[in-house]
Phi, psi and omega in degrees: 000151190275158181262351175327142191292118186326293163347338203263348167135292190323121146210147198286159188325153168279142199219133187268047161296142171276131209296355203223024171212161174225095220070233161239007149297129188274151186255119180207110233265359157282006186236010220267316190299330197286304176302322182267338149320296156330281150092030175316351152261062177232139180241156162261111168248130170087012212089334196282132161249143188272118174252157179227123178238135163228127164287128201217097195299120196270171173239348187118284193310337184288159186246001186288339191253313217269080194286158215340296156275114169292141143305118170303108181295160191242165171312322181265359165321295170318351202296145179061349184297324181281357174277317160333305201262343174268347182261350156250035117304293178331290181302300202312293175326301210284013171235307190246080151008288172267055159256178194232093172289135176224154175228129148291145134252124187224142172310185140287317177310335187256010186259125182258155190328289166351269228282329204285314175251041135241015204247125137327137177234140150256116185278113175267131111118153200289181174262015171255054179214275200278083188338295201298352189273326172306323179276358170272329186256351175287324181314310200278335176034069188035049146266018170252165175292350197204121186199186176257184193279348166193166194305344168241024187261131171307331166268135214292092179287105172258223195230032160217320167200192192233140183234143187210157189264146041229014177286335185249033193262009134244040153326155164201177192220145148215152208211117179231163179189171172305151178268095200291018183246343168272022194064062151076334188319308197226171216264131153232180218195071169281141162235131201196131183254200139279277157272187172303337188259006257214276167298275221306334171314276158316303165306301169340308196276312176281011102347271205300327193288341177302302204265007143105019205260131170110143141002171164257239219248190178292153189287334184254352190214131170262351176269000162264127180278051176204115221257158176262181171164127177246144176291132178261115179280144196299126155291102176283149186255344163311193147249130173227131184309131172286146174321298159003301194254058225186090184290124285320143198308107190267190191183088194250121189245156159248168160267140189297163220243014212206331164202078165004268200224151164231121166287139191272283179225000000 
């Protein structure tokens, strides 16, 4: 498969994996600490079994989907990501002892063919942010239940209704599923909002779920492993600068501290 840099156009044949499985493992996020403790998407190097994760960040920036002005990635897209990635150290270590977590952080623009089906993914940011997140979903081509309204639409389709701003704008969707450039082998992971508080909202849940906190699968289907879920944003006590007046205008969010989030379905 070519290495070429995605942005550049090339995309490799569509391939019909089932999005909710892995191996013959089924994907459920009451299982989730369990699968990754296990870690049936582990290659062994060096003696070693290996988990290989690329986080993979949106930019904005690409033109394949997105013809002229593009959505930005924001600062808080990260909010939670390292916590994420030390508690499945944590679960990983903690079945397997000499085992090895390695983390990519990646651009979107910057992700080659390679790295997209050998890299276990967590996908930051909707596809009109994040290419790899546009191209997962095109890849699926609405076989997942909960998904956005085209590879690049702020809207959320879940399985009881499609939230759209401005009814739905903080909404977020996480979403896990096979990584469909990997012969079905390893996990992607999306997070992703309409707005900003939207994504933090998703990291946020899949956090809890890492950590054995929270529901199972969606609330109208239990065989899909993927929740709509709105963010509640934090009340600052600060003066904080309007977007507006922000070179570029950003829309930087937190979670309220106390009550986070609400799952939708």
């Amino acid at each position: 498969m070519s290495s070429a840099i995605l942005s550049q156009g090339k995309e490799p044949k569509k391939r019909e994996w089932e999005p909710y499985k892995i191996g013959n493992l089924k994907v459920s996020f009451s299982q989730l600490p369990q699968l990754l403790s296990s870690c049936p998407p582990c290659e062994m190097e060096g003696g070693r079994k290996t988990l290989r994760i690329g986080v993979v960040y949106g930019s904005g920036l690409s033109t394949r989907y997105v013809k002229g002005t593009g959505q930005i990635g924001l600062i808080s897209d990260a909010l939670y990501i390292s916590e994420i990635l030390l508690q499945i150290n944590r679960l990983l270590f903690s079945n397997n002892p000499e085992s090895t977590l390695i983390v990519d952080s990646l651009l979107d623009i910057d992700m080659s063919d390679r790295q997209r089906s050998n890299l276990n993914l967590i996908l930051v940011a909707t596809g009109d942010v994040n290419l790899v997140t546009a191209q997962l979903v095109e890849s699926y081509s609405g076989r997942l239940k909960v998904t956005f309204g085209s590879p690049i639409s702020p809207t959320i389709k879940g399985l009881a209704d499609n939230y759209e701003a401005p009814r739905g704008a903080d909404m977020g969707a996480l979403i896990a599923c096979a990584n469909p450039w990997s012969n079905g082998r390893r996990f992607a992971i999306v997070v992703g909002g309409i707005n900003a508080i939207g994504t933090v909202a998703a990291s946020k849940l899949l956090l809890d779920y890492l950590h054995n906190v929270g529901p199972s699968n969606n609330k109208m289907n239990p065989n899909v492993p993927s929740h709509v879920v709105k963010g509640r944003p934090r009340k600052y006590k600060v003066s904080l600068r309007p977007k507006d007046r922000c070179i570029p205008e950003l829309e930087v969010a937190n979670l309220d501290e106390n009550n986070g989030y609400e799952i939708i379905e």
